[in-house]
Every structure is written in structure tokens, then in C-alpha cells.
C-alpha positions in Angstrom: 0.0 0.0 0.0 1.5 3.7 -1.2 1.7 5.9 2.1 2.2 9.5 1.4 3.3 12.5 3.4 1.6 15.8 3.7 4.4 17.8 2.6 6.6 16.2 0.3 4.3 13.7 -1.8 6.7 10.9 -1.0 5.7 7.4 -1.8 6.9 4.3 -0.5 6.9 1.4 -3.2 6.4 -2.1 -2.0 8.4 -3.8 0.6 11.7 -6.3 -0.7 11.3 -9.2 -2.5 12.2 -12.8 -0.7 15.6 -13.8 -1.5 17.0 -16.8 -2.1 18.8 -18.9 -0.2 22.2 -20.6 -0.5 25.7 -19.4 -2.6 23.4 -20.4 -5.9 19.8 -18.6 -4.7 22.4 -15.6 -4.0 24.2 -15.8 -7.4 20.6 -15.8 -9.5 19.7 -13.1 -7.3 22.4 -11.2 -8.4 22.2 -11.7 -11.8 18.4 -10.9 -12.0 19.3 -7.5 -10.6 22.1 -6.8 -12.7 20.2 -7.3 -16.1 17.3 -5.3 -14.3 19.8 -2.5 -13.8 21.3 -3.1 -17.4 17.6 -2.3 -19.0 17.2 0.9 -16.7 20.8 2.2 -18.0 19.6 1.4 -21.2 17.0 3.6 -20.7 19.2 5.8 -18.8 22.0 6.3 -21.9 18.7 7.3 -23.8 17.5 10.1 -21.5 21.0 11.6 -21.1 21.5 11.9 -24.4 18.6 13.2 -24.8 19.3 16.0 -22.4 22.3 17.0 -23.3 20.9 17.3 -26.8 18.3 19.3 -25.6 21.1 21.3 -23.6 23.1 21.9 -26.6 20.2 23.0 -28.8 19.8 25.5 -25.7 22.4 27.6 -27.8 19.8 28.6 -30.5 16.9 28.2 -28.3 14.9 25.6 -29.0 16.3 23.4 -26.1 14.5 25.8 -23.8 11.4 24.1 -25.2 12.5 20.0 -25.5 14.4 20.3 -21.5 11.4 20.2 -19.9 9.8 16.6 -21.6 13.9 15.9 -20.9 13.6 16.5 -17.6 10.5 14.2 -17.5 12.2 11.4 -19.4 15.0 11.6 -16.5 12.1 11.6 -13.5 10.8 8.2 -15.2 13.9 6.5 -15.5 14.8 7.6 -12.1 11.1 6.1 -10.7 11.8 3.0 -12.4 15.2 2.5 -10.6 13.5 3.4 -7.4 11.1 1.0 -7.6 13.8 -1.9 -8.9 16.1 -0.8 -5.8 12.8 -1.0 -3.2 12.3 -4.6 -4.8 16.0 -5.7 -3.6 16.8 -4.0 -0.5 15.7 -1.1 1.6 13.0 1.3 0.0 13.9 4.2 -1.7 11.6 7.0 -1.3 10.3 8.8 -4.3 10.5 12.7 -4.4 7.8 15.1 -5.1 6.5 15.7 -8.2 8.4 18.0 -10.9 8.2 21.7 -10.2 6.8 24.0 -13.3 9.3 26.2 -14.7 12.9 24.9 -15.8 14.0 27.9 -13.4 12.3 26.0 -10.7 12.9 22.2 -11.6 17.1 23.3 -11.4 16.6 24.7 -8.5 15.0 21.6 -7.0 17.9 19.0 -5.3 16.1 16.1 -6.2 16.3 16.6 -10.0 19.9 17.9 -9.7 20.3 14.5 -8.0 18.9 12.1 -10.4 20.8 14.8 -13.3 24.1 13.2 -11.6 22.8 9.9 -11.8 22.3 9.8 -15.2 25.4 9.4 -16.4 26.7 6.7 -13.6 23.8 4.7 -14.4 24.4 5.1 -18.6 28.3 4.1 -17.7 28.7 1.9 -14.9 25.5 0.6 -14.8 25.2 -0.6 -18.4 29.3 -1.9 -18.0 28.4 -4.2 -15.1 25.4 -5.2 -16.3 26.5 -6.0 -20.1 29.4 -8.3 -17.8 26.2 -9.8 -16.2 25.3 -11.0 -19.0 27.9 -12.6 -20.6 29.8 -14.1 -17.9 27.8 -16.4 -17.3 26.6 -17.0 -20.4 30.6 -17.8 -21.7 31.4 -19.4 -18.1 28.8 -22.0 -18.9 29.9 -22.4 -22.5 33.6 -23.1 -21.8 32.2 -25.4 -18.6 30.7 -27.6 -21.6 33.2 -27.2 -24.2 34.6 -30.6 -24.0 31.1 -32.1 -25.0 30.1 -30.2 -28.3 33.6 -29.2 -29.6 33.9 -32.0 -32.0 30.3 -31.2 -33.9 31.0 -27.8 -34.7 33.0 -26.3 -37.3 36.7 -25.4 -36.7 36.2 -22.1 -36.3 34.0 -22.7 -33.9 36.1 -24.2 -31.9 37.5 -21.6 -29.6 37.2 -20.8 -25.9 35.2 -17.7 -25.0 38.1 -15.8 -23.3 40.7 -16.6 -26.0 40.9 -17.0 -29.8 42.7 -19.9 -30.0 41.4 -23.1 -31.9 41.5 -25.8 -30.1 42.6 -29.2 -32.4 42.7 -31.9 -29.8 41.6 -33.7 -26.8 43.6 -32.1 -24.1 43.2 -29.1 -25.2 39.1 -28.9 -25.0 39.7 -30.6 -21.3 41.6 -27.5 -20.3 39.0 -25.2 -21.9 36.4 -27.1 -19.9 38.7 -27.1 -16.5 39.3 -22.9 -17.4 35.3 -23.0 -18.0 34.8 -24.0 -14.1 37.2 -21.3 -12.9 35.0 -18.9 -14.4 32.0 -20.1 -13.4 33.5 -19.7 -9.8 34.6 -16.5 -11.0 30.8 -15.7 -11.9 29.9 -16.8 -8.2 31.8 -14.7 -6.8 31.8 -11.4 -8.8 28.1 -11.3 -8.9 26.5 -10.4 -5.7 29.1 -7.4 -5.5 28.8 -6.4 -9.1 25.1 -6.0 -7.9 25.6 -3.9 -5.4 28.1 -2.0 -7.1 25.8 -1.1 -10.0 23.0 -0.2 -7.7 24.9 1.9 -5.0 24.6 5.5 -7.3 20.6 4.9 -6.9 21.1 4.3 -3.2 23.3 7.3 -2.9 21.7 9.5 -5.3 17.8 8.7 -5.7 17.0 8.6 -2.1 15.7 11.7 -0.1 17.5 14.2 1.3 18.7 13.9 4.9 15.7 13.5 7.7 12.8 12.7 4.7 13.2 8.9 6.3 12.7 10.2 9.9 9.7 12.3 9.0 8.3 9.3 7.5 8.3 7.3 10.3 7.5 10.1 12.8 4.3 10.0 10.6 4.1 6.6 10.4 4.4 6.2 14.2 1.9 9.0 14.6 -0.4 7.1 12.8 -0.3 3.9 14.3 -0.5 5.6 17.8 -4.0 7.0 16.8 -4.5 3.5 15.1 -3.8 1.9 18.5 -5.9 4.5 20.7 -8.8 3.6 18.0 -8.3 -0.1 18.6 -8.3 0.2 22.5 -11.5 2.5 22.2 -13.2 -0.1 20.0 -12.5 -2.6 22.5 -13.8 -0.4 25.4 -17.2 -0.2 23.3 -17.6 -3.9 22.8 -16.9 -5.1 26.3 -19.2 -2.1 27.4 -22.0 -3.5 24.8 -21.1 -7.3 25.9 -21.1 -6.4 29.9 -24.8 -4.2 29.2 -26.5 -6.4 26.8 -25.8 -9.7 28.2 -24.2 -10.0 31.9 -25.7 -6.8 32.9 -29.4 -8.3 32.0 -28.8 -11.8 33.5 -27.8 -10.1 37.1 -30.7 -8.2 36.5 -33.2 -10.9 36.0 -31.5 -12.3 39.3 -32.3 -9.4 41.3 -36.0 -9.6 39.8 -36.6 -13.6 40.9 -35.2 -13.5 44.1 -37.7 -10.3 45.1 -40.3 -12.4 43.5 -38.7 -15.4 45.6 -38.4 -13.3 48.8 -42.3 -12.4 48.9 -43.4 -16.1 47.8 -42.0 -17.1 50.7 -44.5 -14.8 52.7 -47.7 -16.4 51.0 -46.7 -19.2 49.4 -43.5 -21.4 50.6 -43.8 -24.0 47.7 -43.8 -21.5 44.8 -40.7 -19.9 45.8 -38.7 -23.0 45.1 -39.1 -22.7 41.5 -38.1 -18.8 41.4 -35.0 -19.5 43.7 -33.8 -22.5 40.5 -34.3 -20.0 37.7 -32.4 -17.4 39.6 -29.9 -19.8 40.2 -29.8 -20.4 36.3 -29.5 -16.6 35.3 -26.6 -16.3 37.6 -25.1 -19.4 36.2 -25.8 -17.8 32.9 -24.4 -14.6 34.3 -21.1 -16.0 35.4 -20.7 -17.9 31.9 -20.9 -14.6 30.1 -18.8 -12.9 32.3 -15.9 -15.6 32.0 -16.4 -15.6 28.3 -15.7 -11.5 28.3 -13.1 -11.9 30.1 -11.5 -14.4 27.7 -12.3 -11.9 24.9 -10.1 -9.6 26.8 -6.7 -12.3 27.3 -7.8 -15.7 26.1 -6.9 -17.5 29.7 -5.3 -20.6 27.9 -2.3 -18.3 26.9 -1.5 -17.8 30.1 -1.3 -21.7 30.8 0.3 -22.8 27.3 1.5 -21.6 24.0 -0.3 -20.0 21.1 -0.3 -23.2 19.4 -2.1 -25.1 21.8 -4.4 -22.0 21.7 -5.0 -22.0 18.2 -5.3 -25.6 17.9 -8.4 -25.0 20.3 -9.9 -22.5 17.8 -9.0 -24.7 14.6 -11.2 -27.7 16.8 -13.7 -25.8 17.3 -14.4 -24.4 13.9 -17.6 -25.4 11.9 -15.3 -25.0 8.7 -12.7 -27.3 8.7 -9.3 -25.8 9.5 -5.9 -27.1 9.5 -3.6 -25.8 11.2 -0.2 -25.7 10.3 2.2 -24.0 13.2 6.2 -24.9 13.3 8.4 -24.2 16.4 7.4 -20.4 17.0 8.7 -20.1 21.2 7.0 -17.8 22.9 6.3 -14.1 21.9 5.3 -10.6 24.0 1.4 -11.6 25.6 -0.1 -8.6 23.9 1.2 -10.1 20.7 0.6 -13.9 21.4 -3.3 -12.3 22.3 -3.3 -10.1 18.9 -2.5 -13.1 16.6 -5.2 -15.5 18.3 -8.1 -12.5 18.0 -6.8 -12.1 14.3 -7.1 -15.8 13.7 -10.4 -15.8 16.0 -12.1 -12.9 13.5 -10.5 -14.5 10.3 -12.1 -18.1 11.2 -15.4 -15.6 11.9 -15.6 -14.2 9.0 -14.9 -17.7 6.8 -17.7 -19.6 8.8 -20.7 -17.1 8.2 -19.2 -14.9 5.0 -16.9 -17.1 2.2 -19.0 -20.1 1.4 -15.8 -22.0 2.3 -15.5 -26.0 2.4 -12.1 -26.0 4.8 -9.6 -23.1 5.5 -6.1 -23.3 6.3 -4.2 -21.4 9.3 -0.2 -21.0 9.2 2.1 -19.7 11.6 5.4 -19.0 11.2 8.7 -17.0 12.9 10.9 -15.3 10.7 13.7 -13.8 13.6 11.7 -11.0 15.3 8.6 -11.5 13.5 5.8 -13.6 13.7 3.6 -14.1 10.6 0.2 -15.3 10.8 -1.8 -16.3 7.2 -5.5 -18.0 7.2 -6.7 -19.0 4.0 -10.0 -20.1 2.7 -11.3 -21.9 -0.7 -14.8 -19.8 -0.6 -15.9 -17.5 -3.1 -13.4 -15.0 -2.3 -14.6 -10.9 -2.8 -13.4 -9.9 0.4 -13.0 -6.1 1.1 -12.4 -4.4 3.6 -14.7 -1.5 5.0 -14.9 1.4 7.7 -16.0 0.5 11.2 -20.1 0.0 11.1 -20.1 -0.9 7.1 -20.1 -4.2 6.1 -17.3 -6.5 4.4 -18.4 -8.9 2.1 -22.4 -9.6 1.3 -23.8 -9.1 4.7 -20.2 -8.9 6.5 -19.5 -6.6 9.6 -16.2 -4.3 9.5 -14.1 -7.6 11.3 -11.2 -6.7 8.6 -11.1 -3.3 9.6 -10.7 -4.5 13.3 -8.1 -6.8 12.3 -6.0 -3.5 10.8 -6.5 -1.6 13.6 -5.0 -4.4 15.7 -2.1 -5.1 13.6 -1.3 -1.5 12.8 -1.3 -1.3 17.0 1.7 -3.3 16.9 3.4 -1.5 14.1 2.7 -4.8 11.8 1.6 -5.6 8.6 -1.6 -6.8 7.3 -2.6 -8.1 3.9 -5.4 -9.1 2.3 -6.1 -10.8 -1.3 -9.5 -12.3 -2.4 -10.1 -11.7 -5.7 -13.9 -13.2 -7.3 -14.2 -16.6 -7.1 -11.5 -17.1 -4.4 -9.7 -17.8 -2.6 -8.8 -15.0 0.2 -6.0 -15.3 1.6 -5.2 -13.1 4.8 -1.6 -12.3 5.9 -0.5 -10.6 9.4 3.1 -10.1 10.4 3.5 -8.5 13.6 6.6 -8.1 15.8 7.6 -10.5 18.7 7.6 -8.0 21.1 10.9 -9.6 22.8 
């Protein structure tokens, strides 16, 4: 989701990709981002020539006119880097939008910025990434040599790195032996050619100094109120629970045992049946009170873990649920009792709402975070609404309780249920440790 700020315009493309794992996973990685960074200085050699064409015609005057659609050329070039660097690392923060007047647009340090990119990104960028593309490609031909060499033509017979012709046996051997050095070569040189082509877009596309901070200031500010919104909300449905339910039964006690009390005067017998159902409604009473105070801390997280609580809530389900819940340890209680209301509301809203034959819960720790995803196979259309609209056909605003919640804890929440299914609900929230 784009966040923006009230004074600069900023916007924060979507959050890192997940990376590979292992030397290999690493290596592809690197390679991916180098050609992506190979077609932006592509793009980038094209917009600075077309600037300084534009600068030059600048002499007779026309260039007056074609800078500005120049300096346009260079803001989408420079967007589309952004977004590539936000997919492979830290996000990089867009500026705000082109100022009118050339006097204006030079006097503005972001475009000056991305003007000083331009050539980097046309030189270095396009050197490493044209490397990128055939080191591997020639690593991986030599690795092989010794298998095709004999059904090619002679002149085809000649390692990538040298123009020799090779005539006999031996010889292809030690091209094939040379063609695993540079594929270790390749291994090696990749992930810091990577980072090497992308470090002028770190330093020279991000925002100027304290444009981060601000951010999360705002950020911060608004998951604060998102949290006092939460805690209200919570407030109003214990109040409505506590008046509409416990409040009644204790009520309805204190109503039979008057009527009780004065049977007793006139009729002894008939007092015994108004003493049992007063003994029910407090029964009833003390159920509902129990059960808000569970809504408040579910009790069995204070006994066990939030797997043996969720396993409770997967049982009970009139969907069929599985869940699947590795090794998590324990996490902060307020976070434990977030991620059990989240699944609690999700399971809710599959059971009267999606039309769902079984649903699926999964919990997983990834270091510091714990991420929390319920699927269903209903009939997906899921949307999320304001408080007191309704999600769904006939839904209540549970997903916009679910947000509040999360944002409480400075996590994440996603939803996707497109028409037709399924929805798929994602929560990552910090441990809290």
C-alpha cells in the first residue's frame, strides 16, 4: 500500500522481494538485478543523451522548449530505478512531483540528484550489467566445451576468453577445467557487481537527509492514533457485551429473588421454582462474564502456548481448519493475544461470510517476526470496510478491526480475495521480545 506525506508527496513502493537462499539462490539473485539494472541504464544512456541534446540546442533556443519533456524522461527513468532498488533492499523513497518552470525544476535537489545519476547509471551501470550478461553465459559455454567441440565447425572451436582453436583432446579438457574457474569466478563477482551497480541509486535517488525520519515520525503518529482507535473499539464492545448480556442476567436475578423473597410470605412451595431460575440466570451470568473476560486475554495463553491455543480455535471451527504451526517459542502476551483475536475474527468471518469448504491457518517466525496467514477456498470478494459498514455480502467491518489491531503493533496486514477465491489473509507483527 502507497503511504504519502503531507508535505513532500513521497511514496513508498512495496516492501523487498524474498531472497533466495544458499551461494546459488544468491548468485541468480544477483544476476536478476544486474540485467534489471542493465535495461534501466539502457534507458538511462537514452535520456541523457537526450538532455544534453536538448542542452546543446539550448544555444539557439529551442532546447528551452524539449528540456522540460527531458527532464521528464529523466524523473521516469529515475522512478523506475527506485522501484527496482525498493524490490532488492531497503525502499527508496520517491520525491515530489516535478516543479513548473525549468528555473524551478534546477533549482530543485532532487532533480539535480537524479541529473548526476544519469550518467553513472548510462556508464557503470550498463558496463556491469552487459558483464552480467555474458559471464555467465561464456562461463557456462567453456564449462561444456569438451562435450560439443567436435560437432562444430573449426572455427567454432575456440574458448570464450581466447581465440585460440582448439585441435585436440587435451586441449578442450583444459578449456572445460578454465570454463569452471569462471564459473566460480561468476559466483563470486556477482553479488558485489550487484551492489556495485546499484549503490549511485542508493546514494543519489533517495531523499534528502531526515525525509526517512519524518516518515516514520508520521508513520508512528499514525499507528499511535490507530492503537488508541483499537483500545476504544475494545472499550465499546466489552461495554455492549457487559450491558446487553451479563448486565441483563444479574438483572433478571435481582427480579426472581424479590419475587422469591415475597413467595415465601404467601406461598413457601412457589418460591422454590423462582429461587432455581435465579440460580440459572446467575449461572448464565457468570458464563458470560468468564467468556468476556477471555475476549479480553484468552486464559489458555497464560497456561500454554499460542499453538495449543489456536489448535483450540482450529477444533472448534464449523469449517474445517488445519492448522499448520512450526516451532514459533513464545512471543510478547499482547502479541501472542493479537495473533489468536486475528485468527479468531479471520475463522469468523470464513464460517458465516466465504462459502468455504475447509480453511487453512499458518504460523510462522521469521527472527523477530511472527507471521500469521488464514486461507480459505470460498468464493473469495473480500473487502475491507470502515468501522459499522459491512465487508463482504452481509459482512461486519471484522477486517477493519483486524487493521487496527495489527497497525497497534506496528505490523503488517494483507489481504487478497479476488472473485471466485480464494482469500488469503496475511499478518506479520513483531515478537515483542
Amino acid at each position: 500500500m502507497d503511504t504519502h506525506t503531507a508535505d513532500a508527496d513521497l511514496v513508498v513502493t512495496r516492501p523487498p522481494a524474498q531472497r533466495r537462499a544458499g551461494i546459488a539462490g544468491r548468485t541468480i539473485d544477483a544476476i536478476e538485478q544486474l540485467v534489471g539494472g542493465f535495461g534501466t541504464s539502457v534507458l538511462a544512456l537514452v535520456a541523457l543523451l537526450w538532455v544534453a541534446v536538448s542542452a546543446a540546442a539550448c544555444v539557439v533556443g529551442v532546447g528551452f522548449w524539449m528540456l522540460p519533456a527531458a527532464l521528464r524522461a529523466v524523473r521516469v527513468v529515475a522512478d523506475r530505478e527506485r522501484s527496482r532498488l525498493s524490490q532488492i533492499g531497503p525502499v527508496v523513497l520517491g520525491p515530489a512531483p516535478l516543479p513548473d518552470g525549468l528555473r524551478d525544476a534546477f533549482r530543485d535537489s532532487s532533480v539535480r540528484r537524479e541529473l548526476a545519476w544519469l550518467p553513472c547509471a548510462a556508464s557503470l551501470g550498463l558496463a556491469l550489467g552487459a558483464i552480467a550478461l555474458t559471464l555467465p553465459l561464456n562461463a557456462a559455454r567453456d564449462a561444456t566445451f569438451a562435450l560439443w567441440w567436435m560437432a562444430v565447425p573449426e572455427e567454432l572451436r575456440q574458448p570464450s576468453f581466447s581465440g585460440w582453436v582448439v585441435e585436440t583432446w587435451p586441449g578442450a579438457i583444459a578449456v572445460t577445467l578454465a570454463g569452471f574457474a569462471w564459473v566460480a569466478v561468476a559466483v563470486g563477482l556477482e553479488p558485489p557487481m550487484a551492489r556495485l551497480q546499484a549503490w549511485p541509486g542508493r546514494r543519489l535517488l533517495g531523499p534528502r537527509p531526515g525525509t526517512d525520519l519524518a516518515l516514520r515520525v508520521a508513520e508512528l503518529t499514525a499507528t499511535r492514533a490507530g492503537a488508541l482507535d483499537a483500545h476504544a473499539a475494545e472499550l465499546r464492545r466489552i461495554e455492549r457485551s457487559l450491558h446487553d448480556g451479563t448486565q441483563n442476567r444479574i438483572v433478571a436475578v435481582s427480579v426472581l429473588l424479590g419475587a422469591a423473597q415475597r413467595a415465601l410470605l404467601r406461598d413457601p412451595a412457589a418460591a422454590g421454582p423462582l429461587l432455581e431460575r435465579a440460580q440459572d440466570a446467575a449461572e448464565q451470568a457468570l458464563a458470560e462474564l468468564r467468556a468476556v473476560a477471555r475476549s479480553i486475554l484468552p486464559a489458555v495463553l497464560e497456561d500454554r502456548t499460542l499453538g495449543d491455543a489456536l489448535s483450540g480455535l482450529a477444533a472448534t471451527s464449523p469449517v474445517p481448519c488445519r492448522l499448520d504451526i512450526a516451532d514459533i517459542g513464545r512471543c510478547a502476551a499482547s502479541v501472542e493475544a493479537t495473533a489468536y483475536f486475528v485468527v479468531a475474527e479471520a475463522l469468523t468471518n470464513v464460517v458465516r461470510h466465504s462459502g468455504a469448504q475447509s480453511s487453512v491457518v499458518t504460523v510462522r517466525r521469521d527472527n523477530d517476526r511472527l507471521e500469521v496467514t488464514v486461507q480459505d477456498d470460498g468464493m473469495g470478494g473480500a473487502a475491507e470496510r470502515a468501522a459499522g459498514e459491512r465487508d463482504r455480502t452481509g459482512g461486519g467491518s471484522g477486517l477493519a478491526g483486524i487493521r487496527r489491531r495489527v497497525q497497534a503493533h506496528d505490523g503488517i496486514f494483507t489481504l487478497t480475495s479476488p472473485v471466485g477465491g480464494p482469500t488469503t489473509l496475511e499478518v506479520t507483527l513483531p515478537c515483542g521480545l
